[in-house]
C-alpha positions as CSV (number, residue, x, y, z in Angstrom):
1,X,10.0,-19.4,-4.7
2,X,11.0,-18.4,-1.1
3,X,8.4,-17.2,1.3
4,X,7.4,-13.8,1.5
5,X,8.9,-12.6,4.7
6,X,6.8,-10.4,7.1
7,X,7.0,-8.3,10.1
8,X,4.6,-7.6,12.5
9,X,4.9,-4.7,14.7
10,X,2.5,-3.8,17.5
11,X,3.1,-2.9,21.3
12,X,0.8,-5.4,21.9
13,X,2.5,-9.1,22.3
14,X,-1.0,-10.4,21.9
15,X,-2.1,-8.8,18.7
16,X,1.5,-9.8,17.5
17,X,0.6,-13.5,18.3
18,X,-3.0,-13.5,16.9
19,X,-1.7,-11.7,13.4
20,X,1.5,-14.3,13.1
21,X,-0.9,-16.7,13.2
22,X,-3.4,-15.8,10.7
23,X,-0.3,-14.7,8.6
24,X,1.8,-17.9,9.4
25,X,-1.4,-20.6,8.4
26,X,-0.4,-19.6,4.8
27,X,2.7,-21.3,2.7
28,X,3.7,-18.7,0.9
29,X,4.4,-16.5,3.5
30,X,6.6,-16.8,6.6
31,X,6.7,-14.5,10.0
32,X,10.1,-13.4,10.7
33,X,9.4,-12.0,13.8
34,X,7.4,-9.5,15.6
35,X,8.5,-5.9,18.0
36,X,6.9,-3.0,19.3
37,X,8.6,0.1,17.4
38,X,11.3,1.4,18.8
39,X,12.6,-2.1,17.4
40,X,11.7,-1.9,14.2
41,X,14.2,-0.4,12.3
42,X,16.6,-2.7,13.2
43,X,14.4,-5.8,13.0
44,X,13.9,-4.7,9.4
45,X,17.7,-4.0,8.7
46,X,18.2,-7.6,10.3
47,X,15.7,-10.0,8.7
48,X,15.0,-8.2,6.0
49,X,11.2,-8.8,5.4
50,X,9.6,-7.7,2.2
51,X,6.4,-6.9,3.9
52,X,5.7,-4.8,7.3
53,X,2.7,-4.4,9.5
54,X,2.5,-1.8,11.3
55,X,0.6,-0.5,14.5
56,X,-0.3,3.3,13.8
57,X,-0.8,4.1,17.4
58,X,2.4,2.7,19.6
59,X,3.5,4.1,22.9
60,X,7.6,4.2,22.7
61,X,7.5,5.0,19.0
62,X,4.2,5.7,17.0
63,X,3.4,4.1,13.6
64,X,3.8,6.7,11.2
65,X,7.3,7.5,12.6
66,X,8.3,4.2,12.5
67,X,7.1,4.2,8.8
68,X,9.3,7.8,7.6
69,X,12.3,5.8,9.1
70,X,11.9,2.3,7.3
71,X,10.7,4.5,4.0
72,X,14.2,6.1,4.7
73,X,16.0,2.7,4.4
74,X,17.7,2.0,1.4
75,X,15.6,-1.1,0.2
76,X,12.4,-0.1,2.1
77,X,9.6,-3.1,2.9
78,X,6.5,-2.3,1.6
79,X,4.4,-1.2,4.9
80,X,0.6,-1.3,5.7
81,X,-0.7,0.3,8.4
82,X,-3.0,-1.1,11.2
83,X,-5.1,0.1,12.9
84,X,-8.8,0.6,15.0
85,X,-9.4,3.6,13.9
86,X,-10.4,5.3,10.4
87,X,-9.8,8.3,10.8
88,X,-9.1,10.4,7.9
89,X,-5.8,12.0,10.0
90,X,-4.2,8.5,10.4
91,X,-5.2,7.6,6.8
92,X,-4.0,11.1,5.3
93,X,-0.6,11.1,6.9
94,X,0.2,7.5,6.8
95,X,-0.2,7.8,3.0
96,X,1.6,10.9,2.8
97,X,4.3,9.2,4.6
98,X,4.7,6.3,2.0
99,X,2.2,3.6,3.1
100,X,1.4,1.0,0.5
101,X,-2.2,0.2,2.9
102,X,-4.5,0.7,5.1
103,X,-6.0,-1.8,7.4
104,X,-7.7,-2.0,10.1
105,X,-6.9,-4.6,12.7
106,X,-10.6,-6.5,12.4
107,X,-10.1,-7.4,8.8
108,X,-11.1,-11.1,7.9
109,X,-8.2,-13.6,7.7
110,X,-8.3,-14.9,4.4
111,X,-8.0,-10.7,3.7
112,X,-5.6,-10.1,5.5
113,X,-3.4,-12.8,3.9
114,X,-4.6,-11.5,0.7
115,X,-3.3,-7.9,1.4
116,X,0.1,-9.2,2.4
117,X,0.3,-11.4,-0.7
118,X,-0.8,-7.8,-2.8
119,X,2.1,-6.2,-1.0
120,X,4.4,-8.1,-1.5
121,X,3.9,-8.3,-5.8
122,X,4.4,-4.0,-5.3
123,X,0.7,-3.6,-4.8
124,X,-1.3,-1.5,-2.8
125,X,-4.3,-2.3,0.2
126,X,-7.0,-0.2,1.4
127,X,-9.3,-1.8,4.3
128,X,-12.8,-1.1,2.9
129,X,-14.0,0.7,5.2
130,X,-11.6,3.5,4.8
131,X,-11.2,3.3,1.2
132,X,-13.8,5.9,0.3
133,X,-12.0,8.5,2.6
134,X,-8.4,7.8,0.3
135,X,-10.1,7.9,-2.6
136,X,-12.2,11.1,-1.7
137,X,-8.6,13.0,-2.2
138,X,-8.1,13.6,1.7
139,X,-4.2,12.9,0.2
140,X,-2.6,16.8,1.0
141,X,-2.3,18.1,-2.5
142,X,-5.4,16.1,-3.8
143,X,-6.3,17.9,-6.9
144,X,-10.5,18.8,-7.7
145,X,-12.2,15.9,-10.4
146,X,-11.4,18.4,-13.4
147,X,-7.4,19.2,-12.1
148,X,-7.0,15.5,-11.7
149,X,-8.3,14.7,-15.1
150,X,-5.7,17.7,-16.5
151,X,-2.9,16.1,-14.3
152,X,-3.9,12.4,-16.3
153,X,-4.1,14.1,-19.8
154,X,0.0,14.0,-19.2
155,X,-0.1,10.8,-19.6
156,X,0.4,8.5,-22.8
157,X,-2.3,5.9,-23.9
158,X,-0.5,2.5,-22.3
159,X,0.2,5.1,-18.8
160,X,-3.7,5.7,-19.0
161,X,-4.2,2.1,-19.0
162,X,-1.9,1.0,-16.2
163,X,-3.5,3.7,-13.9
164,X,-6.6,2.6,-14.2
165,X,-5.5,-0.6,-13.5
166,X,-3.7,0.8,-10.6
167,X,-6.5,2.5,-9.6
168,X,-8.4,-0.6,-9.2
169,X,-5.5,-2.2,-6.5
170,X,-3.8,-4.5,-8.7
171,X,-0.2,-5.8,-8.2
172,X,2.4,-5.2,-10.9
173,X,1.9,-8.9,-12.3
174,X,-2.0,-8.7,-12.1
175,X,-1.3,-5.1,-14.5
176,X,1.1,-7.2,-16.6
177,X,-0.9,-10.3,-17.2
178,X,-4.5,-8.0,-18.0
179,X,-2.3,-6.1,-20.4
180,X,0.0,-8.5,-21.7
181,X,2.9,-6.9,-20.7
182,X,5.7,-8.0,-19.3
183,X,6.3,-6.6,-15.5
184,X,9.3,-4.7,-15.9
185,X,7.8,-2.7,-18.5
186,X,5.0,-2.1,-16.0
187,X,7.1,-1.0,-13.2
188,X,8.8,1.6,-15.8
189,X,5.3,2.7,-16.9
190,X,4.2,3.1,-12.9
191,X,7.7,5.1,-12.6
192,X,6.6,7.3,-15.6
193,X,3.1,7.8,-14.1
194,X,4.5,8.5,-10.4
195,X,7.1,11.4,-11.8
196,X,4.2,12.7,-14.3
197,X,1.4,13.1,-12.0
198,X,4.0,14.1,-9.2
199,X,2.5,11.5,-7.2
200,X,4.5,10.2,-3.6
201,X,3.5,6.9,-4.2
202,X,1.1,4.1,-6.4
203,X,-1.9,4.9,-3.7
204,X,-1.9,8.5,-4.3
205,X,-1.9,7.9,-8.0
206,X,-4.6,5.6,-7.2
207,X,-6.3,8.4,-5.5
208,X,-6.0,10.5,-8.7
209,X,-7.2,8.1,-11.4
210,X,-10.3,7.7,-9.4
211,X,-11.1,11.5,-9.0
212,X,-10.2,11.6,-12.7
213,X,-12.7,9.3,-13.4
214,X,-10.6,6.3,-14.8
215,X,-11.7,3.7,-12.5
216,X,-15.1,4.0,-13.2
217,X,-14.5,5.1,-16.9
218,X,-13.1,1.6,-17.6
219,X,-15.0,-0.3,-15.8
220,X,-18.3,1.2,-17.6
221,X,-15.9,0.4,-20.7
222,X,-15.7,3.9,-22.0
């Protein structure tokens, strides 16, 4: 298999260089290049990485603009937002905006490798740290514990199980190989789940099977 290809961009040439490196020490994955954002569209329309980073706070063009305009492309890199700060704003409207992650820019190496490699199989990342605030519901339109249950009861038996699963972070293969499914079937079931729920994206339907409960439902093995 080809490396996954990945684009860093921060206004910062130095945080570009330290994150190409951590990124880079890994096989699988190659560094295609790095730009502040007013570059980034067309870097991405050029090299065509399957993975972005992205700065949230950039002086020529800030991160969640850049990410409405690659969301806008039409075969969109999954994104994940980085960032010093936790703050519920950044985390809201990047996630509102189509961001498959949240991290923050002191995450540990071998995690932040991990989160690209998650990305990259159509998975989702939340920096622990912030996690608690996403899955709070701070999404706009984040439904109460007993609406986001009635929102789930839509949902058939198998969509019940891949949320959870969702719910929990994993990748489309990681779904497919606990369910023993194969992945195309689980990207129709997420596709089901998305339009059902009315959800923008996987992490806000990650949001809702935790306020529903299923997370912690399944893991108590209820």
């Amino acid at each position: 298999m080809p490396p996954t290809r990945v684009l860093i961009v921060d206004d910062e040439v130095l945080v570009r260089s330290g994150l190409g490196l951590i990124v880079g020490t890994a096989p699988d994955l190659e560094v295609v290049g790095g730009c502040s954002g007013g570059q980034a569209e067309q870097l991405v329309r050029e090299l065509a990485p399957q993975v972005v980073l992205l700065d949230v706070r950039m002086p020529d063009l800030d991160g969640i603009s850049v990410l409405r305009r690659l969301r806008a492309l039409p075969e969109p890199p999954a994104v994940a937002m980085l960032t010093t700060f936790d703050t519920e704003e950044h985390i809201g409207t990047a996630l509102r905006a189509g961001a498959a992650g949240f991290l923050l820019k002191d995450t540990a190496p071998e995690q932040l490798v991990h989160a690209v490699r998650v990305l990259a199989a159509g998975g989702s990342v939340l920096s622990p740290t912030v996690a608690s605030t996403v899955i709070s519901g701070y999404v706009e339109g984040g439904a109460t514990d007993t609406a986001a249950a009635s929102l789930t009861g839509r949902l058939t038996g198998r969509e019940l199980d891949v949320l959870a699963l969702l719910g929990e972070g994993l990748s489309n293969a990681e779904i497919a190989d606990r369910l023993f499914l194969g992945t195309g079937t689980v990207k129709d079931h997420i596709s089901a789940i998305l339009s059902k729920l009315g959800a923008a994206n996987r992490v806000q339907a990650a949001v809702l099977a935790h306020r529903a409960g299923l997370v912690r439902d399944r893991r108590d093995g209820a």
